[in-house]
ROKOLLO-468048 format. One record per residue (C-alpha): residue number from 1; residue in one letter; y, z, x negated. Coordinates in pm, whole numbers, plus 50000, padded with zeros to 5 digits. Each point is the difference from the previous one (the first is absolute). Layout:
BEGIN
<rec numi="NUM" voba="a" yy="Y" zz="Z" xx="X"/>
...
//
This chain:
BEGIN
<rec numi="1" voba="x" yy="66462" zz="30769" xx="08844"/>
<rec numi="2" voba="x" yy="49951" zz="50385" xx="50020"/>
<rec numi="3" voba="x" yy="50160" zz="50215" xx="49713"/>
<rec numi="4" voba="x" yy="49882" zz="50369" xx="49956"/>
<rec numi="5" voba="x" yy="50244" zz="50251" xx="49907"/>
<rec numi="6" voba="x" yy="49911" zz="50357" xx="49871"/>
<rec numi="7" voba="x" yy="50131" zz="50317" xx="49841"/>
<rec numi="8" voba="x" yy="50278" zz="50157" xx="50189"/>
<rec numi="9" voba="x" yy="49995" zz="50349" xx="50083"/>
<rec numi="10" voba="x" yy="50206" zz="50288" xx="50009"/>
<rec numi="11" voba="x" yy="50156" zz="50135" xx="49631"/>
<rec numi="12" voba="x" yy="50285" zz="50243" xx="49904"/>
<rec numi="13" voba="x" yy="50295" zz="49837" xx="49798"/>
<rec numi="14" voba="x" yy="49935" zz="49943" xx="49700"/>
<rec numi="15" voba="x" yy="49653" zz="49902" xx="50028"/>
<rec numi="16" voba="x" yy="49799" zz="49629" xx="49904"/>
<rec numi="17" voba="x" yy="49803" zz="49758" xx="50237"/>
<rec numi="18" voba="x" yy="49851" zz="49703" xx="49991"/>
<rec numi="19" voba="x" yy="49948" zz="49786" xx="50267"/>
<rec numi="20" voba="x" yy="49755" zz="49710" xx="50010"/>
<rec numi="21" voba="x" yy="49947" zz="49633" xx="50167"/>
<rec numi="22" voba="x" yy="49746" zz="49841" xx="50005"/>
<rec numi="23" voba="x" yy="49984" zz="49555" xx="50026"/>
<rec numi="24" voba="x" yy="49738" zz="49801" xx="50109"/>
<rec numi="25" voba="x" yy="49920" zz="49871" xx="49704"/>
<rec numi="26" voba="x" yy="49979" zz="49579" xx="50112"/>
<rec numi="27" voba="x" yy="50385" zz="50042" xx="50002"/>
<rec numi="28" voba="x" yy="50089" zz="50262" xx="49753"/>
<rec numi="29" voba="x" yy="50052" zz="49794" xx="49691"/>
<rec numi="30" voba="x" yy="50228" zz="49743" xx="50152"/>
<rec numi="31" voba="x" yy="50216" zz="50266" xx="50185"/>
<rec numi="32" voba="x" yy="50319" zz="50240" xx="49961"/>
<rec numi="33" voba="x" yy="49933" zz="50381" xx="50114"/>
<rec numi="34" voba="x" yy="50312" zz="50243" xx="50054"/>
<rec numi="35" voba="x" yy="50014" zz="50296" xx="50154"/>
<rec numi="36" voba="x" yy="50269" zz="50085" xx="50282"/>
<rec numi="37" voba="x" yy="50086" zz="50360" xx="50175"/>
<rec numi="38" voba="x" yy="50100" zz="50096" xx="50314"/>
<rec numi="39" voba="x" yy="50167" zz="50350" xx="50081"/>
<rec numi="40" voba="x" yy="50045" zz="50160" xx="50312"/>
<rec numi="41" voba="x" yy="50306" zz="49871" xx="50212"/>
<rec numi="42" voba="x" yy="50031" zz="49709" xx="49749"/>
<rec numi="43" voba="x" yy="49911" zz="49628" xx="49885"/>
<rec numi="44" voba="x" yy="49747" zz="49887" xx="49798"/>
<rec numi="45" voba="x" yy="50107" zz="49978" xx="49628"/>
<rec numi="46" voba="x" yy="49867" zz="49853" xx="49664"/>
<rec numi="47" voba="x" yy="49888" zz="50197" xx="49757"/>
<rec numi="48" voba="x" yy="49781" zz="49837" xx="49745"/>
<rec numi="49" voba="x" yy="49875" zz="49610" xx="49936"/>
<rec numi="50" voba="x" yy="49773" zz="49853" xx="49741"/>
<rec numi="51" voba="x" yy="49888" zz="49647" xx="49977"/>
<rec numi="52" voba="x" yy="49930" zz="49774" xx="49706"/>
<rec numi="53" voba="x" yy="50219" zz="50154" xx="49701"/>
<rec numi="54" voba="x" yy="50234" zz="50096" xx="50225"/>
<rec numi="55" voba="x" yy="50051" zz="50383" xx="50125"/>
<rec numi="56" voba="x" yy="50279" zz="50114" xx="50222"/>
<rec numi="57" voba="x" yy="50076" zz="50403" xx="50043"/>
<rec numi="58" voba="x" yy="50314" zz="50099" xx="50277"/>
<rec numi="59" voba="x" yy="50261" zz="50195" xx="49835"/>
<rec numi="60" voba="x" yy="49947" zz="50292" xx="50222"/>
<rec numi="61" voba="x" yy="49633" zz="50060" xx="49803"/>
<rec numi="62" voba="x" yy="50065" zz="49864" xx="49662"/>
<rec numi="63" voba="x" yy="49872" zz="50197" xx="49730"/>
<rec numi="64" voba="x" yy="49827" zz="50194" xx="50257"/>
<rec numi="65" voba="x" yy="49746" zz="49761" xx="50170"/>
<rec numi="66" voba="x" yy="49754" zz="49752" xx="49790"/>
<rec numi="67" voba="x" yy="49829" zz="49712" xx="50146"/>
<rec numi="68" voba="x" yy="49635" zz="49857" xx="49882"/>
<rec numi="69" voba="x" yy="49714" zz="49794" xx="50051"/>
<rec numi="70" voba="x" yy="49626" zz="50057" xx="49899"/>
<rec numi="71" voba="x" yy="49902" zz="49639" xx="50041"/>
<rec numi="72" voba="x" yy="49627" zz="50050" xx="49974"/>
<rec numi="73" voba="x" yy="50022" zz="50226" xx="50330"/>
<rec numi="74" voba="x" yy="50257" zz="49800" xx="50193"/>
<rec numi="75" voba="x" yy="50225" zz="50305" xx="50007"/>
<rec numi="76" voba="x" yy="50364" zz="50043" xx="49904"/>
<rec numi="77" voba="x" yy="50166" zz="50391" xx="49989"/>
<rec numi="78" voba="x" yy="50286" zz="50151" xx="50007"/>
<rec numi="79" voba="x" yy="50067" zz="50322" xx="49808"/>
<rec numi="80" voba="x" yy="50222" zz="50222" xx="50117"/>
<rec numi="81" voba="x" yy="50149" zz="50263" xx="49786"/>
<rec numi="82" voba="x" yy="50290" zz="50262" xx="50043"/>
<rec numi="83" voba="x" yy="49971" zz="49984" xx="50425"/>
<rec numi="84" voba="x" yy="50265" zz="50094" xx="50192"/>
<rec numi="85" voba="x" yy="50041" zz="50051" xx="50339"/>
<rec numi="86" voba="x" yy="50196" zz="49686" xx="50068"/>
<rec numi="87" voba="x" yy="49698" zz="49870" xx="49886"/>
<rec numi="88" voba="x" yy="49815" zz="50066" xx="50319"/>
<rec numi="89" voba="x" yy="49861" zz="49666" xx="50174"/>
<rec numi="90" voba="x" yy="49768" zz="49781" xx="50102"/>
<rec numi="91" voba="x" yy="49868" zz="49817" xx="49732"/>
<rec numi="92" voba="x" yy="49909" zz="49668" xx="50050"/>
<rec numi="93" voba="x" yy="49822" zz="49750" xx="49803"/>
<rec numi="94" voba="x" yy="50102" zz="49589" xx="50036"/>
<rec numi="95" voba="x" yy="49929" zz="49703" xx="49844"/>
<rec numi="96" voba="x" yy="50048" zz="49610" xx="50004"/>
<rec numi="97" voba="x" yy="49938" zz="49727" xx="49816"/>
<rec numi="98" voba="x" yy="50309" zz="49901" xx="49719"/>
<rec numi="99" voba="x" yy="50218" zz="50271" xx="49788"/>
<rec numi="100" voba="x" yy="50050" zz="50321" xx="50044"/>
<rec numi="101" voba="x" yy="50281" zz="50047" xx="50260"/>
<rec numi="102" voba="x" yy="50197" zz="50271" xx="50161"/>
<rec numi="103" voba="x" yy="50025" zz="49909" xx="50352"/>
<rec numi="104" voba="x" yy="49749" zz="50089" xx="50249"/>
<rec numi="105" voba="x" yy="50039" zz="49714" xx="50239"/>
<rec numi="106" voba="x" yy="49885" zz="49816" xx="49712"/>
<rec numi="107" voba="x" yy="49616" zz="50174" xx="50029"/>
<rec numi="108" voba="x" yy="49836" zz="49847" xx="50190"/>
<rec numi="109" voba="x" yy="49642" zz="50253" xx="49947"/>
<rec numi="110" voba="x" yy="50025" zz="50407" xx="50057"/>
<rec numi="111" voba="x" yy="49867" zz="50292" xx="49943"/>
<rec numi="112" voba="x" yy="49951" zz="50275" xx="50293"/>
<rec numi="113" voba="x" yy="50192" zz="50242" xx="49807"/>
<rec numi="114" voba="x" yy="49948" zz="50314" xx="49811"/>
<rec numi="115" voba="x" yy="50214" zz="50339" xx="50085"/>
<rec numi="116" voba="x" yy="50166" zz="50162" xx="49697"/>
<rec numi="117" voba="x" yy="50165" zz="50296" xx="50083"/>
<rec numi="118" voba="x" yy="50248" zz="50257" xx="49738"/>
<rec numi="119" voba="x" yy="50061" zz="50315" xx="50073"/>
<rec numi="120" voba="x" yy="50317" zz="50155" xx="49846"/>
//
């Protein structure tokens, strides 16, 4: 199962992106997609989950980060507003079949990852 990620770049803080993944579609309806991050030095972390009814946004991005799904394109996003710095990371897009959990060894598909860099 290949997943496509998109979007990244390099913004000021402060600035919006939206990054995009994109499912083969014989497994998108029956799966969870979430979106995990990996900065320099540092572990991969969760950031955002959907699945079902079910959506699941880290602390560290609430209020900041939305996650979505266009269901006739296979695609889920996640919109990122107010960037900082600490934001900078690989972006990676995951999913698996059941809910919409936070921990990555429970993603079994991946994403090559997108770069999102902030400058201050």
């Amino acid at each position: 199962v290949q997943l496509q990620a998109s979007g990244g770049g390099l913004v000021q803080a402060g600035d919006s992106l939206r990054l995009s993944c994109v499912l083969p579609r014989r497994i998108y309806s029956s799966t969870a997609m979430g979106w995990f991050r990996q900065a320099p030095g540092k572990g991969r972390e969760f950031v955002a989950a959907m699945g079902g009814n079910r959506i699941n946004i880290a602390d560290s991005v609430k209020g900041r980060f939305a996650i979505s799904r266009d269901n006739a394109k296979n695609t889920i996003y996640l919109q990122m507003n107010s960037l900082k710095p600490e934001d900078t990371a690989i972006y990676y897009c995951a999913a698996r079949i059941g809910s919409p959990v936070t921990s990555t060894s429970d993603y079994p598909y991946w994403g090559q990852g997108t770069l999102v860099t902030v400058s201050s």
